[in-house]
C-alpha positions as CSV (number, residue, x, y, z in Angstrom):
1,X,84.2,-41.4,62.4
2,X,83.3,-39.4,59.8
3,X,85.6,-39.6,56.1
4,X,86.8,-36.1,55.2
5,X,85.7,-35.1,52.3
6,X,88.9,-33.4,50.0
7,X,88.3,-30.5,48.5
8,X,90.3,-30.3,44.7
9,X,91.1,-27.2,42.5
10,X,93.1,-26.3,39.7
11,X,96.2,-24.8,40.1
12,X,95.3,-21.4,38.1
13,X,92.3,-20.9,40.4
14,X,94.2,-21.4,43.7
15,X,97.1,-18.6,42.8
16,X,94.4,-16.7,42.5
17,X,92.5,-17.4,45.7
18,X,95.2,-17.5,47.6
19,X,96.6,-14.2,46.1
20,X,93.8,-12.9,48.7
21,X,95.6,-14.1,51.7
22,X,98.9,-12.3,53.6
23,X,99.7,-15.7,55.0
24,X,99.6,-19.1,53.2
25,X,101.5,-22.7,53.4
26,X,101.8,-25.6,50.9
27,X,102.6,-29.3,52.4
28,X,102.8,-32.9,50.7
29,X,100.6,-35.9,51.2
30,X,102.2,-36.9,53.6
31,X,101.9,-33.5,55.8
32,X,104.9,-32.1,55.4
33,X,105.3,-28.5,55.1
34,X,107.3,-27.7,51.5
35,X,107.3,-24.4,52.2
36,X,105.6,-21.1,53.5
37,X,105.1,-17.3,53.4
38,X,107.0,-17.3,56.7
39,X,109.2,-20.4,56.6
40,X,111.5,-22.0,54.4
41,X,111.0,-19.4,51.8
42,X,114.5,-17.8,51.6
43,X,113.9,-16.6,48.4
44,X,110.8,-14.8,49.0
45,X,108.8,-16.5,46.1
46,X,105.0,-15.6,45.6
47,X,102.5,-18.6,46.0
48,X,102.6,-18.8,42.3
49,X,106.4,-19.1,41.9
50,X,106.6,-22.3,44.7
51,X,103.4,-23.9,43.2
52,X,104.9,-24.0,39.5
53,X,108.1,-25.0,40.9
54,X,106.5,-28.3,42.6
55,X,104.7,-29.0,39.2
56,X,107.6,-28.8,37.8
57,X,109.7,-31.4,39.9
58,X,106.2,-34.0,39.8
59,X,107.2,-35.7,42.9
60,X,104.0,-35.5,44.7
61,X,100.9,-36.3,44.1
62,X,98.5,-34.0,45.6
63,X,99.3,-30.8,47.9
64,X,97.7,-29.5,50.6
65,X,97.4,-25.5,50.6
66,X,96.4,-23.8,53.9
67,X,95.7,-19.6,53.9
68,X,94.3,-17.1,56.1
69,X,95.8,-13.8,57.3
70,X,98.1,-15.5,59.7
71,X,98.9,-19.0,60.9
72,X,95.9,-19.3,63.6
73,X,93.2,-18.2,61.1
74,X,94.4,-20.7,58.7
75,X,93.5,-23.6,61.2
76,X,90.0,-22.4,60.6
77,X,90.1,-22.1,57.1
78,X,89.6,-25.1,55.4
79,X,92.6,-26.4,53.1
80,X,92.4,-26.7,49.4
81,X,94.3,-29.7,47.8
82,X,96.1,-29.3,44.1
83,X,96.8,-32.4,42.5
84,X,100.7,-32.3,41.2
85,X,101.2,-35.7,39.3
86,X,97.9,-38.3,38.3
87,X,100.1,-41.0,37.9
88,X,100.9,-41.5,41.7
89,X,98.8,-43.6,42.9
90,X,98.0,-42.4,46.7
91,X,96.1,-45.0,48.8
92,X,94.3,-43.8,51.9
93,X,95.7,-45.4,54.8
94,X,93.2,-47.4,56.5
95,X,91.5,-46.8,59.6
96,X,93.7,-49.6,61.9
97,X,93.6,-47.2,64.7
98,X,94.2,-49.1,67.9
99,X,91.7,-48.8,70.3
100,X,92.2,-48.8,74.6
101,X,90.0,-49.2,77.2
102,X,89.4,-47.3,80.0
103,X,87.0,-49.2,82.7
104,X,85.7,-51.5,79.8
105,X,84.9,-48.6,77.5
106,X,86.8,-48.8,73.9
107,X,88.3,-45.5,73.1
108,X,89.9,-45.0,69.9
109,X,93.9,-43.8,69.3
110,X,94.7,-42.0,66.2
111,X,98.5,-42.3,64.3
112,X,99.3,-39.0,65.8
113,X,98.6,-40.7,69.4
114,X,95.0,-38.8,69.9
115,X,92.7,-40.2,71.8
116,X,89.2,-40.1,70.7
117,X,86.7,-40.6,73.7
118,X,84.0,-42.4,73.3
119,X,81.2,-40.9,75.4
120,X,78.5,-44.0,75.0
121,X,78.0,-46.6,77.4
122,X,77.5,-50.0,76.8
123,X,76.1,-52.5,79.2
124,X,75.2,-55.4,78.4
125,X,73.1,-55.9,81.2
126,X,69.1,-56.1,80.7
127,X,67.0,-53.4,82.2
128,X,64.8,-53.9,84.8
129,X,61.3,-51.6,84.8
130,X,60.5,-51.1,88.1
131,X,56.9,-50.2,88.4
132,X,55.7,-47.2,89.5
133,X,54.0,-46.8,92.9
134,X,50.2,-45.8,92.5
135,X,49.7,-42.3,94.4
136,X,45.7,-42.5,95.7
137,X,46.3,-39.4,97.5
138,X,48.0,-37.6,94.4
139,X,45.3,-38.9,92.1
140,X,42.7,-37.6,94.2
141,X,44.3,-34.3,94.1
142,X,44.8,-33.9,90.8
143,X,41.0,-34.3,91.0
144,X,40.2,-31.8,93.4
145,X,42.4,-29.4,91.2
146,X,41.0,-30.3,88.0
147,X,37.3,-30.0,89.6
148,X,38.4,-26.2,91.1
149,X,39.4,-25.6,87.5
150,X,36.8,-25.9,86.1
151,X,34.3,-24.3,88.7
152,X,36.8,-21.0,88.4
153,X,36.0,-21.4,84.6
154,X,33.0,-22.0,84.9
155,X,32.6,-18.4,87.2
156,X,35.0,-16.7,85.0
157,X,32.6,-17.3,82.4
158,X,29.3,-16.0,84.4
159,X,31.1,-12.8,85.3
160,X,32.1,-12.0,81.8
161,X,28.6,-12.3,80.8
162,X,27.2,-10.6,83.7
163,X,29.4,-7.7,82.9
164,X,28.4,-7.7,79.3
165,X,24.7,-7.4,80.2
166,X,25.2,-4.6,82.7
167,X,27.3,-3.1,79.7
168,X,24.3,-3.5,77.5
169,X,21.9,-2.6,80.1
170,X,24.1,0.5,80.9
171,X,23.9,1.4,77.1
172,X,20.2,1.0,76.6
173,X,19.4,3.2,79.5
174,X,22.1,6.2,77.9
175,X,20.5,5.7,74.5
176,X,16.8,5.8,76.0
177,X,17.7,8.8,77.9
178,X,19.2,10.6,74.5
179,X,16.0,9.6,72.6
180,X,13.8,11.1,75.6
181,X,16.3,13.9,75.1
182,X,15.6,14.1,71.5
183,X,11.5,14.0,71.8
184,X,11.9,16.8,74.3
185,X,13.4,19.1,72.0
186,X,11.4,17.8,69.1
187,X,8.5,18.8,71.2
188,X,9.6,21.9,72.0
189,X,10.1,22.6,68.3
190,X,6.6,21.6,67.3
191,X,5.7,23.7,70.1
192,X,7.1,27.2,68.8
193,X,6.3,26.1,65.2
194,X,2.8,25.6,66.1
195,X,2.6,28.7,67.8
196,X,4.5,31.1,65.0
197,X,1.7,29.4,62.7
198,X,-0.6,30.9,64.7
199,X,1.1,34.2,64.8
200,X,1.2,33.5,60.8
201,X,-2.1,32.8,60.4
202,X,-3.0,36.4,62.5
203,X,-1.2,38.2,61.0
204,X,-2.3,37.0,57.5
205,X,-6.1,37.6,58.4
206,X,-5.0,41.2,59.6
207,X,-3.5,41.9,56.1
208,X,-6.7,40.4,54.6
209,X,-8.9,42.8,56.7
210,X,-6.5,46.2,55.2
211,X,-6.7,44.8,51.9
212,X,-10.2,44.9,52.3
213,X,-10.3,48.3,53.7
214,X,-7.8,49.4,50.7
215,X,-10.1,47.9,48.4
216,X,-12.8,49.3,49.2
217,X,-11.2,52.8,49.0
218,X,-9.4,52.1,45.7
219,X,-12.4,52.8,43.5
220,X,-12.9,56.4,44.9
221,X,-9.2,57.0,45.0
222,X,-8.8,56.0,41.4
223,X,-11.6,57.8,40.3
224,X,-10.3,60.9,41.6
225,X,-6.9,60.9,40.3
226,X,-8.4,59.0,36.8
227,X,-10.2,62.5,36.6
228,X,-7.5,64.5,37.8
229,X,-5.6,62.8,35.1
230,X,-8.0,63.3,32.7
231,X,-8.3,67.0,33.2
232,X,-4.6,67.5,32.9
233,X,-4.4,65.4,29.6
234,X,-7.2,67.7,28.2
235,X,-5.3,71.0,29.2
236,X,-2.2,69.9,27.8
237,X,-4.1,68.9,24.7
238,X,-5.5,72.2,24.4
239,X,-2.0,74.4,25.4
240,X,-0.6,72.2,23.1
241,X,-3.0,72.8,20.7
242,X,-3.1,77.2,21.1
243,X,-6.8,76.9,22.5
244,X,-5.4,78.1,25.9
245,X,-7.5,77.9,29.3
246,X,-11.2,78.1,28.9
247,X,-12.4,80.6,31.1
248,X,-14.9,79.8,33.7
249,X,-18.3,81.7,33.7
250,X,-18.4,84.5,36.6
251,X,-20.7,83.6,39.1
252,X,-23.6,85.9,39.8
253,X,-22.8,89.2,42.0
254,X,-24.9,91.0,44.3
255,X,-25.4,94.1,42.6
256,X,-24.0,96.8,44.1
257,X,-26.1,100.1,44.6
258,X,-24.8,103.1,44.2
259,X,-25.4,106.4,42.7
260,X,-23.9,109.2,40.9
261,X,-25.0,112.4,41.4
262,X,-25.0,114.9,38.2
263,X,-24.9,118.0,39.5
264,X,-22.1,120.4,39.1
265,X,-21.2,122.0,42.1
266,X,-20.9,126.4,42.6
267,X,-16.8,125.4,43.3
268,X,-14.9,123.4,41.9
269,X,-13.3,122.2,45.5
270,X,-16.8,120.7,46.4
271,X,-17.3,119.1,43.6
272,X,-13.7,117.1,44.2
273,X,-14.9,116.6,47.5
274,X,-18.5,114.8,46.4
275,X,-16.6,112.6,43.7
276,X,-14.0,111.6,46.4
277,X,-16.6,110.6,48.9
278,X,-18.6,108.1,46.4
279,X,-15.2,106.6,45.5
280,X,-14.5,105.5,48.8
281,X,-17.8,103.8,49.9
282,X,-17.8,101.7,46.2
283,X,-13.9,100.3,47.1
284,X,-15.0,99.4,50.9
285,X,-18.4,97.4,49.0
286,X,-16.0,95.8,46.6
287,X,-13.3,94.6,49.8
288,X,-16.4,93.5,51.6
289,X,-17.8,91.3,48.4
290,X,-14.0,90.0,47.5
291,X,-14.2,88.9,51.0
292,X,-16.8,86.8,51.0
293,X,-16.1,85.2,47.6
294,X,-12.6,84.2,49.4
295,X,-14.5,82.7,52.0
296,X,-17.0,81.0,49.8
297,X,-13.6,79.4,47.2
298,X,-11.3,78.0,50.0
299,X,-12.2,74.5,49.2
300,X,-11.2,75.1,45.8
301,X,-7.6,74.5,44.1
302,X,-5.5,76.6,42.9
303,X,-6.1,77.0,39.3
304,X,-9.5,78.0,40.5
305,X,-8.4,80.1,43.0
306,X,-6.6,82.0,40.5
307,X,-9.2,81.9,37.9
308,X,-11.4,83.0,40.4
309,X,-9.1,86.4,41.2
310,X,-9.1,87.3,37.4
311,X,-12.9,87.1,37.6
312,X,-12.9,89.2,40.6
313,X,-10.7,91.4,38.9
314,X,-13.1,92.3,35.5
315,X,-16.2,93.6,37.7
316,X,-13.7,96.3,39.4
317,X,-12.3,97.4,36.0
318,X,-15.9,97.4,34.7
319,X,-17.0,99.2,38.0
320,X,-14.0,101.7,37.6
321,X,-15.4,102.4,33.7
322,X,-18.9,103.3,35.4
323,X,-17.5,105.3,37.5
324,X,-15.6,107.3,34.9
325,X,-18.9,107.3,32.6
């Protein structure tokens, strides 16, 4: 058996442990119960008050102190001892416990008349190994089994590795059939890039061919309006200047024949009647000759056009002063 081991404390610290509890009970060395929180505690002292009373008295040793919240849970609990007086000397009472045997087996008996049963058996008889009986049949199983093992491993094995090459082959084929994919389309773009050089490369000589045209023509063109330009500068030169338009020279007329006849006429009526008849042959001439210098200036600008009317303009005054002379 196993010696219990006590577990001491000082008085101050267990009134205030067991403080804590609702329930709590001192008892002497011996086991006797001095007093509780339920029995033989008339009074109704605290913890405190009984344990300074037995220090006081010094008639015991040690006490034991049991607590818990009632009388069952301080069974579980276990007790703190409080030595009372040093000069006791207590002696633990040997272990004489008497023993009895039950079909030869020793089984202890406690002072409280407790048996303790001892559960080991003792023989003192010597024990015979019998030997085992060799199993051919078993053996030869256990062969067969380990065999069939190891062939299912063995397949297990091959069919993983089968699988992962179809797995692999299965892979190579998707990704061969996205690259064919890819070199499709890739084709197809060199394809239209190819062709819109081509469409580039037209349209490019096309542009050369009008710039060529337009180049050609530019020298005329430029000359034109460099003269054109040219002319204006000089007129605005001269407006601005006071010199004012220079007149162009009158082209050469046809002359006109007519004549005038002198004499004076008996009445006065016929002679109105031979100055109104000249008159109106000279201003159907002058229609007819302003008519063909139209025709002859329609190619002309403006400017000339209207030059050309002030011109046409002078003979008839002149014309209308020979008539008058």
């Amino acid at each position: 058996m196993n010696k219990r081991v006590k577990n001491y404390i000082t008085a101050d610290l267990a009134k205030k442990k067991i403080a804590r509890y609702k329930y709590w009970s001192v008892k002497d060395e011996n086991g006797i119960t001095i007093a509780s929180s339920d029995e033989n505690n008339p009074d109704g002292k605290s913890f405190g008050e009984v344990l300074d009373k037995i220090i006081g008295d010094n008639v015991d040793a040690e006490v034991q102190v049991k607590y818990g919240m009632n009388e069952q849970s301080s069974r579980n609990n276990p007790p703190y001892f409080v030595k009372i007086n040093e000069e006791i000397e207590w002696v633990e009472p040997a272990d004489d416990d008497e023993t009895v045997k039950i079909n030869g087996v020793p089984h202890k008996v406690d002072k409280h008349g407790n048996v303790n049963i001892n559960l080991t058996t003792q023989s003192n008889q010597p024990k015979v190994e019998h030997a085992e009986p060799v199993s051919t049949i078993r053996d030869e199983l256990e062969l067969q089994l380990k065999g069939l093992r190891q062939e299912y491993e063995v397949k297990e094995e091959r069919l993983k590795l089968d699988l992962q090459n179809s797995m692999m082959e299965q892979s190579l084929k998707f990704k061969e059939m996205l690259l064919a994919e890819r070199e499709s389309r890739v084709a197809e773009r060199e394809q239209a890039i190819s062709q819109a050089e081509e469409e580039l490369a037209e349209k490019q000589g096309e542009i050369r061919e009008n710039l060529k045209g337009y180049l050609k023509e530019i020298p005329s063109a430029l000359g034109g309006i460099l003269k054109d330009l040219i002319r204006e500068s000089r007129e605005k030169k001269d407006k601005s200047l006071g010199e004012g338009r220079k007149e162009k020279k009158a082209r050469k007329r046809s002359e006109v024949k007519f004549s005038i006849r002198n004499d004076e006429p008996e009445n006065p009526e016929e002679e109105v009647e031979e100055t109104e008849e000249p008159e109106e042959d000279f201003e159907q001439m002058v229609e007819d000759e302003i008519g063909k210098y139209e025709q002859e200036e329609t190619a002309g600008t403006e400017q000339e056009a209207t030059g050309d009317k002030m011109d046409n303009e002078q003979p008839n005054t002149d014309n209308d002063a020979d008539i008058q002379h």
